[in-house]
N, C-alpha and C positions, 0 to 999 in steps of 0.2 A: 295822288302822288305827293309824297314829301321828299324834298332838297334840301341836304344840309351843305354847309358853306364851311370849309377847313382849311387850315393852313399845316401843311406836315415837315418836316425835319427841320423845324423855325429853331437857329441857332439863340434866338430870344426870342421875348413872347407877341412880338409884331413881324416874328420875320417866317420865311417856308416858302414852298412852294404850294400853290394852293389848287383843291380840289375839290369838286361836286359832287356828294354823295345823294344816287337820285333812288327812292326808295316807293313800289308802288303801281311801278310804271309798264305797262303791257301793250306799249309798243313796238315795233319792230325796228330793225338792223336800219333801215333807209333812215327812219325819223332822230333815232337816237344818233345817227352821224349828223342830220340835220341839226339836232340839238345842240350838240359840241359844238360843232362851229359856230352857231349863234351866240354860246357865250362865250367864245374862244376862252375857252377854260376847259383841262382833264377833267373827264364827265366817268362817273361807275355808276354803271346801274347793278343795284345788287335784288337779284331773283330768290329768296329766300337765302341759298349758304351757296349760290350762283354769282360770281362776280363777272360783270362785263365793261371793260376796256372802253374809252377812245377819245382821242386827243381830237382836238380841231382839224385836224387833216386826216385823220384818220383810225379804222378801229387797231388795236393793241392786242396780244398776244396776253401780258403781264403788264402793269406801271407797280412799282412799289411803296410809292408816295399815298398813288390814291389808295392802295391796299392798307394801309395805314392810317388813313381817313374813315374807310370800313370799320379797322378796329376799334378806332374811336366809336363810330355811331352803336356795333355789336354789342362791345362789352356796356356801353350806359343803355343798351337795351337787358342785361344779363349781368348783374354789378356783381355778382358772388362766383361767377365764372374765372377761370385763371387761366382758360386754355381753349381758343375757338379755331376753327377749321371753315374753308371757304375754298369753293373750288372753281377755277378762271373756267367761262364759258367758251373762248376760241380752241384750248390744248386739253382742257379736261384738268392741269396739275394742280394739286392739291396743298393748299397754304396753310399750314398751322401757326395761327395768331396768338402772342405771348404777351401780356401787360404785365411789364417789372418798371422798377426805378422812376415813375413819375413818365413815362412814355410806352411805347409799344416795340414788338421786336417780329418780324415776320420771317418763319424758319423758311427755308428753303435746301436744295440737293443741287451741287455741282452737276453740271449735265455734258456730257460729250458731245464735243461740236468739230466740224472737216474743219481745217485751217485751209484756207483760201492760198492759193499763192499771189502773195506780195513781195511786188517787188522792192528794190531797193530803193527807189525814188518816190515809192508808193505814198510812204505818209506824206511826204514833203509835198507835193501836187493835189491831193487832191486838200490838203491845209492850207494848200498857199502861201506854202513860206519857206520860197526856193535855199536849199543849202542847208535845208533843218535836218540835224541827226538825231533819230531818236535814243536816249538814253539805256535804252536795253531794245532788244527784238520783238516789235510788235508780235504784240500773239490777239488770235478770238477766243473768248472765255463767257462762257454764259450761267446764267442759272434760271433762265428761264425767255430769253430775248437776247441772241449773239451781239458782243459788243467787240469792236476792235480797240483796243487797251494799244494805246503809245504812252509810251513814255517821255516826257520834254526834261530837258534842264535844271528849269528854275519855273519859281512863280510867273516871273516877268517877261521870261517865252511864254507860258500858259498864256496869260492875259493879252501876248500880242497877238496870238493869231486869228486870223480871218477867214477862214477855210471859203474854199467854193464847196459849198452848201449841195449846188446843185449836181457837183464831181461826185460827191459825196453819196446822196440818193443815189443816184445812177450805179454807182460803184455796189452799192449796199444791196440795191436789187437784184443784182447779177451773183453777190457773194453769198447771199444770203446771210448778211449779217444787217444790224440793225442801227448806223451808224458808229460814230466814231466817240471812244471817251480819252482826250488826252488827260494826262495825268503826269504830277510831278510829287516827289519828296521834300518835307518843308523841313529847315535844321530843327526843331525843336520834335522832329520824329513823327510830326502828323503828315499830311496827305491832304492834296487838290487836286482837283479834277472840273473839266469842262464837258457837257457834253454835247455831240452835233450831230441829229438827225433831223431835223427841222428846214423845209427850205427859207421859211423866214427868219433873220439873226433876231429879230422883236421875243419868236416863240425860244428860246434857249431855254433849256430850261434850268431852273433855282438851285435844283435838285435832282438824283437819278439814281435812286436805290439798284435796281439792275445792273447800273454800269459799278456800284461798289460793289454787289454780289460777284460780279465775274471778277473784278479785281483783288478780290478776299480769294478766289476760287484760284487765280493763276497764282498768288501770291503765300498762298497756305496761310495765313494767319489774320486775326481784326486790325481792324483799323479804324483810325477818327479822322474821316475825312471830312475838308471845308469843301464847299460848292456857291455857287448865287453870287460870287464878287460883282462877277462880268454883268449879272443881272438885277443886281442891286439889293437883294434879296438875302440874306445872307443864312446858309443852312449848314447844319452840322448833321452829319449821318456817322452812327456808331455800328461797329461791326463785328462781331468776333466768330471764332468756329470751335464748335461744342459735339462730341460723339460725328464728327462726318458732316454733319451739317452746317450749314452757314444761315448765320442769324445777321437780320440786316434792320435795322430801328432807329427809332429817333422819336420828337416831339410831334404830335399829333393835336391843334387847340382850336377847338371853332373859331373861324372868323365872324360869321354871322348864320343865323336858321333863318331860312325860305320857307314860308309857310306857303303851304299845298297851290299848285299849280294844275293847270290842266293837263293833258297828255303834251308832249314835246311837239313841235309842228311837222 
């Protein structure tokens, strides 16, 4: 089994969200959840052009950060390739992997999703932060893992709030969406977002390709969104939409290679 060590949508070349790509490994679903949580780090194991999911708490649908990570290890297996494909083990959907511009861009397909009924108080409660209006009417938007897209204010609402985490799971279970991505417009036209489906505030994550895919998806056009404030972390995801499709990319740079391990425990 080989582990490689990445950091993906790094606004500079120490920053990202970082990910395990675990290559090798013919364990099963029990152990590789075992896995992730022990290094509490997004863990992919990739089964030949098979991607499989799962964060510390649990297996994933889609991550777009780690799928990114993938790209990286792909193409420096396949250097004269322009165009790789990889397809998520939980849904079967099929990722076409693109290396342009010094980074990676992973295509994806707006996908139709039921809008939950939300109330009016809905975002404010379960964000915890009585009296908040969101900026435009939350909508869910996916392209691959339903996100609920609010809209806040300003940056400075973004960074205040503190959501109950666990309102939040609970809520997401029942909606079938996959937490919450607030999001504001910054004057100079770019874009920030938090995202919260985590019950610990420690796991936020850096970055959240998904929750830009749905936001490019309800919003019709790219976008250069910041991420990683609140986490210290600081990531830039670039986005644009090309023939129907939504391309979602960014920086992809080893952090460090994990030379071969035994099976996960």
């Amino acid at each position: 089994m080989h582990i490689h060590a990445l950091q993906c949508f790094g606004a500079g070349p120490n920053d990202g969200n970082p990910a395990l790509v675990i290559e090798g490994d013919a364990s099963g679903e029990d152990a590789r959840r075992a896995f992730a949580r022990a290094r509490n780090t997004t863990c992919v194991f990739l089964d030949g052009d098979v991607v499989d999911f799962y964060y510390p708490h649990t297996r994933s649908p889609l991550c777009l950060h780690a799928t990114l990570a993938v790209a990286h290890v792909l193409f420096a297996h396949q250097a004269d390739a322009a165009l790789l494909a990889v397809t998520t083990a939980m849904r079967g959907q099929r990722l076409a992997l693109v290396r342009e511009d010094g980074g990676y861009f992973v295509r994806l397909q707006a996908q139709e999703v039921a809008q939950p009924m939300i109330d009016a108080d809905l975002p404010a409660r379960l964000l915890a932060a009585p009296g908040l209006a969101p900026a435009s009417t939350p909508r869910v938007a996916s392209v691959g893992s339903p996100k609920l897209l609010v809209e806040v204010a300003d940056a400075a609402t973004l960074h205040g709030l503190r959501p109950d985490l666990q309102a939040v799971t609970t809520w997401g279970k029942e909606a079938g969406v996959n937490g919450i991505y607030a999001w504001c417009r910054l004057p100079d036209g770019r874009f920030e977002g938090r995202n919260f489906n985590h019950l610990d505030p420690l796991l936020e994550d850096a970055a959240t390709g998904v929750a830009a895919g749905a936001l490019t998806a309800l919003l019709g056009h790219g976008l250069v969104l910041l991420q990683g404030r609140a986490t210290g972390h600081a990531c830039l995801i670039l986005t644009r939409v090309n023939e129907g499709a939504i391309l979602v990319g960014g920086r992809a740079q080893p952090a460090a290679v994990v030379e071969s391990f035994g099976s996960p425990p």
